[in-house]
C-alpha positions in Angstrom: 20.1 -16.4 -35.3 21.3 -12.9 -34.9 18.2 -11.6 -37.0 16.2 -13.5 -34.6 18.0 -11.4 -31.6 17.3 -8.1 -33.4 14.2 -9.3 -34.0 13.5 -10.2 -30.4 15.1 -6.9 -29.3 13.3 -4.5 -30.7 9.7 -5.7 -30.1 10.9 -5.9 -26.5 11.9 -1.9 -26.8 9.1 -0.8 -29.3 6.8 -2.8 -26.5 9.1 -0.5 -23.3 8.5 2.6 -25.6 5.1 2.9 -26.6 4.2 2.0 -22.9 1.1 4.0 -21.8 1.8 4.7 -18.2 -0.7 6.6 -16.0 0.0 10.1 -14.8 1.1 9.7 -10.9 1.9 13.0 -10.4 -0.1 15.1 -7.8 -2.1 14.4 -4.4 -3.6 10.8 -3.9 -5.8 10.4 -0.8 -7.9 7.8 1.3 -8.8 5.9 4.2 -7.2 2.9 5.2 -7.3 0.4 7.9 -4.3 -1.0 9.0 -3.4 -3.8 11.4 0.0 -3.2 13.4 1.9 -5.5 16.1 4.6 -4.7 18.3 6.6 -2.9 20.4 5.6 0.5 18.8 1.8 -0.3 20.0 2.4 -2.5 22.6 0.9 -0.1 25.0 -1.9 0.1 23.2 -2.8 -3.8 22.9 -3.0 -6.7 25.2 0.4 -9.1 24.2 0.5 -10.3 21.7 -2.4 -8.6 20.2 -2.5 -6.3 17.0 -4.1 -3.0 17.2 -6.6 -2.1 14.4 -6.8 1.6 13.4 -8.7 3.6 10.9 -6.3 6.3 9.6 -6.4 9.2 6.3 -3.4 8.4 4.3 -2.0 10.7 1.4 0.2 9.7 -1.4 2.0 12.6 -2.9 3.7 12.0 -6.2 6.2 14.5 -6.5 8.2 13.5 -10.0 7.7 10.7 -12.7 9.9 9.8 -15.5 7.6 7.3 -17.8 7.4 3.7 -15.9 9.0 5.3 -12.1 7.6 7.6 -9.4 8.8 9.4 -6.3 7.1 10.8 -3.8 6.1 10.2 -0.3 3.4 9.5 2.0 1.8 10.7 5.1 -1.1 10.2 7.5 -2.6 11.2 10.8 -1.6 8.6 12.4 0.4 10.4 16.0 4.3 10.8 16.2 4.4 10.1 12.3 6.9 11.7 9.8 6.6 11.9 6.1 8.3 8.5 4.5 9.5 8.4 1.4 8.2 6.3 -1.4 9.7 5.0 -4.8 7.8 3.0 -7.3 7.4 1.4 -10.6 4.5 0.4 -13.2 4.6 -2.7 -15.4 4.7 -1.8 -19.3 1.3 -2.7 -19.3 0.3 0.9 -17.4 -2.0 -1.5 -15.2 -0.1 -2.3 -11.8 3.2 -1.8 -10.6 5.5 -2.3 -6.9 6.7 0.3 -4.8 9.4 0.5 -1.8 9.4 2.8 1.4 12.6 4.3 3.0 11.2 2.5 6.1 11.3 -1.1 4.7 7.7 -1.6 3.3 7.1 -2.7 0.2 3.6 -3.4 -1.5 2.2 -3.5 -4.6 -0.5 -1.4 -7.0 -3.3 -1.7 -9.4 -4.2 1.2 -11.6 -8.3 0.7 -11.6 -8.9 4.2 -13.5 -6.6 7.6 -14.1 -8.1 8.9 -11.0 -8.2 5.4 -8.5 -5.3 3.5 -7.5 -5.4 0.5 -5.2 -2.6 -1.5 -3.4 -1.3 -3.7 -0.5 1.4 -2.9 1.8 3.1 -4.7 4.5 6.2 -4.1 6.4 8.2 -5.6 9.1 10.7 -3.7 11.0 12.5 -5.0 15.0 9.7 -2.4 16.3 6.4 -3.3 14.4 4.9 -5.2 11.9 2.3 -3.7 9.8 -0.2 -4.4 6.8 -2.7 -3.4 5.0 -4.6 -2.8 1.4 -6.3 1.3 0.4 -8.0 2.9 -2.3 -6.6 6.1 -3.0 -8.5 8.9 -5.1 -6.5 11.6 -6.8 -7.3 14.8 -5.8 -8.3 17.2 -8.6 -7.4 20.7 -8.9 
């Protein structure tokens, strides 16, 4: 039994270790459309409504240490700050999750080194928001 554990064990590291993850590091960039409800638009749409906006959206990937990434993210949307985001990728380099200092939480594919797409969606007392993006990575 306990060679069966080692065993076990260290394909489930050697699997972890030799993990080809995709380089997240630098400038990711795109359009989105996003669909938003409450009190944060309420001026904007009839109650009960959701407003639908086109916005740019930018992904920076500041550091990555193999399977996790940091960065945050910004777009043009008005009165918007820089939000922090944190993420990981599966051992299979192919998708991953990510989390948002302001509660939204999504996932993402990896469709080629340079193309990423994911979902997000978050629900805070002001709003409630979702939506899905390609990002591109900007080149240098």
């Amino acid at each position: 039994m306990k060679k069966l554990i080692a065993l076990l064990v260290s394909i489930f590291v050697g699997n972890a270790q030799g993990a080809n993850y995709p380089n997240m590091e630098g400038i990711w960039a795109g359009t989105v459309r996003t669909v938003a409800s409450g009190e944060q638009v309420r001026e904007q749409v009839a109650r009960g409504g959701a407003l639908i906006q086109k916005l740019n959206l930018k992904l920076t990937v500041t550091y990555q240490d193999q399977e996790v990434f940091i960065g945050e993210s910004t777009s043009d949307a008005v009165d918007t700050e820089p939000v922090s985001v944190w993420g990981a990728i599966r051992s299979t380099g192919k998708e991953g999750v990510f989390v948002t200092a302001n509660g939204g939480r999504g996932n993402i594919w990896f469709t080629n080194p340079n193309q990423v797409e994911f979902c997000f969606a978050n629900q805070t007392p002001e709003q409630m928001s979702a939506y899905c993006a390609v990002l591109m990575k900007q080149l240098e």
